[in-house]
N, C-alpha and C positions, 0 to 999 in steps of 0.2 A: 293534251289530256290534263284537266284539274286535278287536283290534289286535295282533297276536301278535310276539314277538322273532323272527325270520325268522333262519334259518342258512344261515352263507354259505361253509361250505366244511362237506365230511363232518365233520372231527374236531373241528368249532367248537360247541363245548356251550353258552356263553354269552355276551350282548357286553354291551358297555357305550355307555349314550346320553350321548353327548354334549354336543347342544344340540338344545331345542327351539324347532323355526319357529311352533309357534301353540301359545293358552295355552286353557285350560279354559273352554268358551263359545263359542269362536269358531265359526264356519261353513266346513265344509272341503267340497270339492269335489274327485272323481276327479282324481288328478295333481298334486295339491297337496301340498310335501313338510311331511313330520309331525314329523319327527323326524331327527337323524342319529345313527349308532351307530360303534362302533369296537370292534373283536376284535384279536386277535395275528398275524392275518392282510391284514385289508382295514378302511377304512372306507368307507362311503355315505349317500346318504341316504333317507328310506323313504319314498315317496307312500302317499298311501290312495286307496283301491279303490273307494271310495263316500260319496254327498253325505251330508250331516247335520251336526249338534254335535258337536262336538268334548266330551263330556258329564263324562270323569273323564279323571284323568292319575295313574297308579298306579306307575308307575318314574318316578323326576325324572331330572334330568341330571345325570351320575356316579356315580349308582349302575347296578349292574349287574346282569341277568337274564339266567336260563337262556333259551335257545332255546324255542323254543312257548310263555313264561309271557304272560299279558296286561296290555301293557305302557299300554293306553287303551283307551276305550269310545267308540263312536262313534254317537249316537243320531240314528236315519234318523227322518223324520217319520211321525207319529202311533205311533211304537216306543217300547213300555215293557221297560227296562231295569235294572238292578240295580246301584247302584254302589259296591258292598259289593266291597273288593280278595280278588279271589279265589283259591284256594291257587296255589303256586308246579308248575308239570309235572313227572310222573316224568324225572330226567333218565334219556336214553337209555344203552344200557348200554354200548355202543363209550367214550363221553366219560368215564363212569366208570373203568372197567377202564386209562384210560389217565391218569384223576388218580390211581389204587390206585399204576398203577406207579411215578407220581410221588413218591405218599407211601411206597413202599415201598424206594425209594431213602433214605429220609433214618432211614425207623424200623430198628429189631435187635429178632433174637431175638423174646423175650414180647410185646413192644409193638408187633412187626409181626402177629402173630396175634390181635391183640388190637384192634387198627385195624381189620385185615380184616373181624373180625366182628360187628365195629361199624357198618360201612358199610351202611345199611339196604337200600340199590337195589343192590347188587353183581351178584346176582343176577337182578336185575330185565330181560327181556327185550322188546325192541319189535320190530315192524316195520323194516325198514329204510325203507321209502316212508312209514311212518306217525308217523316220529320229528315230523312235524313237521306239524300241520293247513293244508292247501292246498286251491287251486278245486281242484274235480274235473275240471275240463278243464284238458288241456294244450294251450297258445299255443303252443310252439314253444323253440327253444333259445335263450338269451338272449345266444350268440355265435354268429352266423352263420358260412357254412363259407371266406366271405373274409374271417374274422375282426372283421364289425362286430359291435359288442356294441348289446342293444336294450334299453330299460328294460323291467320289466314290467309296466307301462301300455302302453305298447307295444305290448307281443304282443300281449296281450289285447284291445286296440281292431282292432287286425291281422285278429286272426281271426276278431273278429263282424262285420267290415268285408269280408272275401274278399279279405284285400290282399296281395300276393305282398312281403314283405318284402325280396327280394333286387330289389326296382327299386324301393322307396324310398332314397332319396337323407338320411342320415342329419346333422343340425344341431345336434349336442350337441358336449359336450367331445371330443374323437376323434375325431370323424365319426360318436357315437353315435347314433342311431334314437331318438327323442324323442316322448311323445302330438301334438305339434305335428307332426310330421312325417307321421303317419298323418289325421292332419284336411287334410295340403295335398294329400295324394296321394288323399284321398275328393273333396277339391275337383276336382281335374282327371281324376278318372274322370269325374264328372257334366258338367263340361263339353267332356269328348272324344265320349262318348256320340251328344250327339244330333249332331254332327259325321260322325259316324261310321254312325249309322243308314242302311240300305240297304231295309229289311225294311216300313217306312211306305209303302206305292206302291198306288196304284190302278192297276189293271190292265183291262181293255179288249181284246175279241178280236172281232174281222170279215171274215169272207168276201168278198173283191172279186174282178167280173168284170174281166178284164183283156182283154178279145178289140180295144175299138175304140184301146187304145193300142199294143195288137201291129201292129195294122193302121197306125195311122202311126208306129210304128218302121220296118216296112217298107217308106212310100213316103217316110220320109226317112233314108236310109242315112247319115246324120251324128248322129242322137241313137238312144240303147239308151233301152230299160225305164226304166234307171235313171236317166237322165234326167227322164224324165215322171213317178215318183215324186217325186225329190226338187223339184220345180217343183208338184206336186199339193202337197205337205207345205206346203212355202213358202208358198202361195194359202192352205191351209186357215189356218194362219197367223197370216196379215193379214185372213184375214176374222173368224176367230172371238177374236183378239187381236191389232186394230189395233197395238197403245199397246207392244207386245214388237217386238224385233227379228228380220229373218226369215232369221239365219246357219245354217246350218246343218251339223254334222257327220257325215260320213258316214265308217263304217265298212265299206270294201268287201272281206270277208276279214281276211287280217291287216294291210290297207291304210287309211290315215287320210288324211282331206282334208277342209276346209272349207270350201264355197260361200256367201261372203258375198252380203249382199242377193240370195238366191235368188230371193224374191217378183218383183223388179223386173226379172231374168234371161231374155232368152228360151232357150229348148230348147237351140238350137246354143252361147249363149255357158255354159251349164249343162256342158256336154256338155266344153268347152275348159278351163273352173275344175277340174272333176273328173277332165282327165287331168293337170293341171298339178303337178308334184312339191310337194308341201307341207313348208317348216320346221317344224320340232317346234314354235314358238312358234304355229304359225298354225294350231295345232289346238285352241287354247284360247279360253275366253270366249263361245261360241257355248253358247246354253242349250239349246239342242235337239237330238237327232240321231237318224241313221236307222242303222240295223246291217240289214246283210247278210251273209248267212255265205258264201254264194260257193260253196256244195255244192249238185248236185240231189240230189232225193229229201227233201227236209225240208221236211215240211207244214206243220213251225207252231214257231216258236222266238220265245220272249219273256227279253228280254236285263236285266242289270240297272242298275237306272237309278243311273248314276255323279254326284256332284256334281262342275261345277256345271252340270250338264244337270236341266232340271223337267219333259223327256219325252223319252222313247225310243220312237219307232218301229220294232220289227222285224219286218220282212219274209222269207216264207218264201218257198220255191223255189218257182214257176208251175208250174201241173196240169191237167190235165184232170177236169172233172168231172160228174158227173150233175145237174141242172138241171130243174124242171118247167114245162113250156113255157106260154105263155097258154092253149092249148087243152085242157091238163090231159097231155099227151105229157110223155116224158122225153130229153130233147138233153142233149150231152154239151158244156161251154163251157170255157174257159180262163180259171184263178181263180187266187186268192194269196190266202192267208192274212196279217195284218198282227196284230200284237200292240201295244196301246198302253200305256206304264208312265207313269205320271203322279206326282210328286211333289205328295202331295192338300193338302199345309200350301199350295200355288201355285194347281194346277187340281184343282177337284175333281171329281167322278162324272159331272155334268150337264154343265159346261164339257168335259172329255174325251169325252164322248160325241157334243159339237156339234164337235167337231174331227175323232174318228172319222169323222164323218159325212159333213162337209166334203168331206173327204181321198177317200172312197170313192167322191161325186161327181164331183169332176175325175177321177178315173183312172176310173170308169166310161164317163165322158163327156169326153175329155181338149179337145175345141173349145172347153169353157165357162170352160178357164183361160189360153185363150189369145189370145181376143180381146176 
């Protein structure tokens, strides 16, 4: 791979290296600086682009090259190279035109007509974008628009990375954007990521009859529905995960509340937790919870499963439904829909489904969690 004089302003035709970081032999690696250079403008220093030997060194330090000439060879592995110093580039024609008027300041007369048509490139026309061989992708501007300046190692790591440069946090001279600085911001995407993952969840949907817990809601007018679910919940629980705790959070609308030790609860003291105003701290640390959305007409709603909750159960509005009876008839019963979301890295398929199951026995049959 060449190693090209890089131009660092339009009108900058050639610079001058200054001092070299590595000598002929060496092993260099992306980001590793090569070289520094000096023009009438700026100095810096130039990383390379890509690992290998460091193979020839064809400008030393203090002498000075035009813009695009190649200033070293850099051989990737198993790359055959050529390290014959190869010609110097057409200079571009803006740089000329603008040493002509130099020199034609100082020449008269004959000797100015005679320079001029001497000057072999005078005429010589390029590209404006092509004065100088670059990647074919562009990384982005190497001054951002709050004025941080980025190297370009930088960009370039930036953008095969999909990394938004204006929320890195820049640790060079200035508050420059640095190759370091794109490896610490690839670090803490990967580990915000699985933090962050909502979309991993086993899911779980079941139709429960709900008629023999209506019926003792109505002959105990101190506990609702929602009581006897979240006391089913709590049972399925402890039975199908003794070894976990049985707190539970519940979502009633846009209402939050947490019924610790539900499991251990009966109906009415369920019923007293769940009207009990809840602090915003006391809605936390419970791994498990129930949502209810508090709207009829919604058959079937599965919510998503928030950390640090490892399961959601959501419950849809009670209905009416069509049923096939023992005798092969069709009766119409009172059902609920319930959605289970499971966090599968905790409870997986088969665990969730002995829970589903649990849960749909007590509330089918609500005597068998309560004595």
């Amino acid at each position: 791979m060449d190693v090209l004089m890089p131009q660092l302003g339009e009108t900058v035709a050639e610079g001058k290296i200054s001092k070299w970081f590595v000598a002929a032999g060496d092993a260099v690696k992306p980001g590793d600086n090569l070289f520094e250079i000096e023009t009438d403008k700026v100095s810096m220093e130039v990383p390379a682009i890509a690992a290998g030997v460091l193979a020839a060194i064809h400008v030393q330090a203090g002498e000075v090259a035009p813009v695009g000439a190649v200033v070293a060879i850099i051989q990737g592995k198993g790359e055959t190279i050529s390290l014959s110093k190869p010609p110097a580039p057409l200079i571009p024609a803006k740089a000329v035109v603008q040493d002509s008027q130099k020199m034609d300041s100082r020449l008269r007369g004959n000797e100015r007509s005679a320079a001029t048509a001497a000057a072999p490139h005078s005429t010589f026309q390029m590209e404006p974008f092509r004065e100088v061989r670059s990647p074919e992708r562009n990384y982005g501007p190497a001054r951002l628009a709050g004025g941080t300046v980025v190297t370009p190692l930088a960009r370039r790591l930036a953008g095969e990375a999909g990394i938004d440069l204006l929320n890195v946090k820049g640790s060079g001279p200035h508050g420059r954007i640095v190759a370091a600085d794109i490896e610490t911001a690839k670090t803490s995407a990967r580990s915000v990521a699985p933090a962050a993952q909502t979309s991993a969840q086993i899911v779980l949907t079941a139709d429960i009859a709900i008629g023999e817990s209506v019926a003792l809601c109505a002959a105990a007018p101190a506990i609702e529905l929602t009581d006897v679910i979240i006391k089913a919940w709590a049972a399925a629980l402890a039975r199908v995960t003794p070894s976990e705790q049985s707190d539970v959070t519940l979502a009633l609308g846009h209402s939050r509340a947490v019924i610790r030790d539900a499991a251990r609860k009966s109906l009415t003291a369920i019923s007293k937790a769940r009207g009990a105003p809840a602090a915003p701290d006391d809605t936390q640390g419970a791994s498990t919870a129930i949502s209810m959305p508090g709207v009829s007409g919604i058959t079937s709603v599965a919510d998503v499963l928030q950390p640090p909750h490892v399961t959601m159960l959501s419950v849809a509005s009670p209905r009416r439904a069509p049923v096939e009876a023992a005798d092969g008839s069709v009766k119409f019963v009172s059902v609920m829909t319930v959605t289970l979301s499971c966090d599968h890295r905790v409870i997986d398929s088969a665990r969730g489904a002995e829970l589903l199951g649990a849960f749909k026995g007590f509330v089918e049959r609500p005597v068998t969690m309560i004595v």
